[in-house]
C-alpha positions as CSV (number, residue, x, y, z in Angstrom):
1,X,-183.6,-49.3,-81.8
2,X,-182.3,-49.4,-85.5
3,X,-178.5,-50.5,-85.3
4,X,-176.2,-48.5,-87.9
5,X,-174.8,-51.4,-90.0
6,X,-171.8,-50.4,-92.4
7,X,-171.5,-52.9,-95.5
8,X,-168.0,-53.0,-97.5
9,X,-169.4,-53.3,-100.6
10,X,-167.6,-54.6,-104.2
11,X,-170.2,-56.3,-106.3
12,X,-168.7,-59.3,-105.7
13,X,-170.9,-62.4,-104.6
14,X,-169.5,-62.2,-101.0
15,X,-170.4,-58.9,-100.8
16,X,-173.9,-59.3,-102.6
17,X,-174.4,-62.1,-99.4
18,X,-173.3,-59.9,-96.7
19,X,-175.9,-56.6,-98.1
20,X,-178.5,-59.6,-98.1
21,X,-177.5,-60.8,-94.7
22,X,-177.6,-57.4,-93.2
23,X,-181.2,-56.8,-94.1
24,X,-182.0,-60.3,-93.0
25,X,-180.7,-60.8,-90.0
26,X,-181.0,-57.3,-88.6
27,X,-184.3,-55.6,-87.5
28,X,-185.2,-51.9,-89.6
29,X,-181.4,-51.7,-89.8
30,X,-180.0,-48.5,-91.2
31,X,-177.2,-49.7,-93.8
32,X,-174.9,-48.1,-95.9
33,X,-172.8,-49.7,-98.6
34,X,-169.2,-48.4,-99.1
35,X,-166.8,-48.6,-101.7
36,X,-163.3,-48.2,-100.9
37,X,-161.6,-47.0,-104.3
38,X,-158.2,-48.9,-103.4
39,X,-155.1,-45.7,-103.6
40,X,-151.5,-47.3,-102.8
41,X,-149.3,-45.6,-100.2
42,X,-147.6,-42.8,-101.8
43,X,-150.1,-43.1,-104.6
44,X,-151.2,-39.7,-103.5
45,X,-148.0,-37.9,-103.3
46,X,-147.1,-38.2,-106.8
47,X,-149.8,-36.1,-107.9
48,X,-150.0,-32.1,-107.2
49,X,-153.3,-31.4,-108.4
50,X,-155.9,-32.9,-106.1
51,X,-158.1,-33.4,-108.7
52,X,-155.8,-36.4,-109.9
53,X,-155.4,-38.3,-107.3
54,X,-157.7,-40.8,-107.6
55,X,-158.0,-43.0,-110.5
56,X,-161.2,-42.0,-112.5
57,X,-162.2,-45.1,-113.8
58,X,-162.4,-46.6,-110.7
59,X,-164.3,-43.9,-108.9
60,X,-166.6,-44.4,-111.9
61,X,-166.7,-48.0,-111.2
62,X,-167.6,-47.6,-107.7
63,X,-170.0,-45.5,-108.2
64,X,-171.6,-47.7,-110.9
65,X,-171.4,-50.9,-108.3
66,X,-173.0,-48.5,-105.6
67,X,-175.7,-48.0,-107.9
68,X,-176.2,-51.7,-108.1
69,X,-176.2,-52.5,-104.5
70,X,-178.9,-49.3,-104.1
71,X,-180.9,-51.6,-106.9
72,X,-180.6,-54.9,-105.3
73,X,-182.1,-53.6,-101.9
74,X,-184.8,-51.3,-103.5
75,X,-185.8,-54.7,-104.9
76,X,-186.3,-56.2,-101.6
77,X,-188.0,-53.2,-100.1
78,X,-185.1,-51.8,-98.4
79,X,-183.4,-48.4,-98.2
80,X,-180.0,-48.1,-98.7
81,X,-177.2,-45.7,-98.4
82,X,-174.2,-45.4,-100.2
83,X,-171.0,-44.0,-100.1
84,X,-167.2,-43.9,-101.7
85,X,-164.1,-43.4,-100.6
86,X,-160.6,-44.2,-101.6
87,X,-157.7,-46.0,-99.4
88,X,-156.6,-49.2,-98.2
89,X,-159.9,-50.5,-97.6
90,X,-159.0,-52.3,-94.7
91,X,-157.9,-48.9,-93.2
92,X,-161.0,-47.3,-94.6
93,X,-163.3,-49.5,-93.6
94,X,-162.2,-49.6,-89.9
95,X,-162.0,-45.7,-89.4
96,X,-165.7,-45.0,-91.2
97,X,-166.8,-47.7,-88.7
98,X,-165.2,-46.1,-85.3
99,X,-165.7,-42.6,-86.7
100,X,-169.2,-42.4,-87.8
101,X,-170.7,-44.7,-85.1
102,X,-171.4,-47.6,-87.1
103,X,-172.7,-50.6,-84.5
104,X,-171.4,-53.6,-86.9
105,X,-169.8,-54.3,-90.0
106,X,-171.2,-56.7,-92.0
107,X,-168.9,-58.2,-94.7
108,X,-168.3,-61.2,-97.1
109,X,-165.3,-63.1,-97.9
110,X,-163.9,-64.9,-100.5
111,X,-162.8,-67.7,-97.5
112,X,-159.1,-67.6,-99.3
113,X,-156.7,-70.0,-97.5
114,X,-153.4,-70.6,-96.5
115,X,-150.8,-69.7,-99.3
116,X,-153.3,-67.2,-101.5
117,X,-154.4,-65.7,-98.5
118,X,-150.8,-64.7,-96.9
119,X,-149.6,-63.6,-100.8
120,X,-152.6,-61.5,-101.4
121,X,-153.9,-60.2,-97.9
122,X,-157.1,-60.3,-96.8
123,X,-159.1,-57.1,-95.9
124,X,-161.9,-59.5,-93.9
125,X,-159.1,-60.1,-91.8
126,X,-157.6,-57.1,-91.1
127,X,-161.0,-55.4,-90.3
128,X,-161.6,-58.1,-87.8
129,X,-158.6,-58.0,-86.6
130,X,-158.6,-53.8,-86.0
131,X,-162.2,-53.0,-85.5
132,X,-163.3,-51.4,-82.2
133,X,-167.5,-52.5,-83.2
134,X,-168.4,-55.9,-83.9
135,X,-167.8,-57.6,-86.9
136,X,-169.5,-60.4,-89.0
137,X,-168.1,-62.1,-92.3
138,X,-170.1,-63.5,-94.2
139,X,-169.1,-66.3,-96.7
């Protein structure tokens, strides 16, 4: 049975290990990358035209990291989907997950600690702490 794994996805290094972890560790998994454009609350409400709403650039950003990740696994023989979506990522990431039947997350982590981790959040943290599917972090 292929499990449905969803993979946040950033370009970073932690999230470049947990793509390659997925299609490791899984058998014919069916993955798709997702890129969570960050939008502030009341971000949205400030705007009248939807069009607006979400910040351009980083929508083209996403969309140019998505491309990336879609590379990477072609490279290794994989498929890959993609997909973007703005939010608190945390939030996102959670709901696609529980809403779409996804069977795990798979995501890295920059393994911040103590002090940084408190001042700037940590969205591995939050999605483990919130999601209803199982989760791994990958470091």
């Amino acid at each position: 049975m292929t499990e449905r794994i969803l993979v946040p996805y950033d370009g970073s290094p932690p999230a470049k290990k947990a793509l390659e972890y997925a299609f490791e560790k899984f058998t014919d998994p069916d993955v798709t990358a997702l890129y969570v454009v960050p939008v502030p609350d009341g971000y949205r409400e400030a705007f009248t035209e939807t069009e607006e709403r979400v910040p351009v650039v980083d929508e083209e950003s996403g969309q140019t990291v998505l491309e990336e990740a879609a590379e990477t696994a072609a490279e290794s023989g994989h498929e890959l989907r993609t997909e973007l979506d703005t939010g608190k990522p945390d939030h996102v990431i959670v709901e696609r997950a529980a809403d779409e039947g996804y069977d795990t997350i798979v995501l890295g982590s920059h393994g911040r600690a103590g002090v940084s981790r408190l001042l700037l959040g940590s969205v591995a943290e939050n999605v483990v702490r919130r999601a209803t599917v199982p989760v791994v972090v990958v470091r």
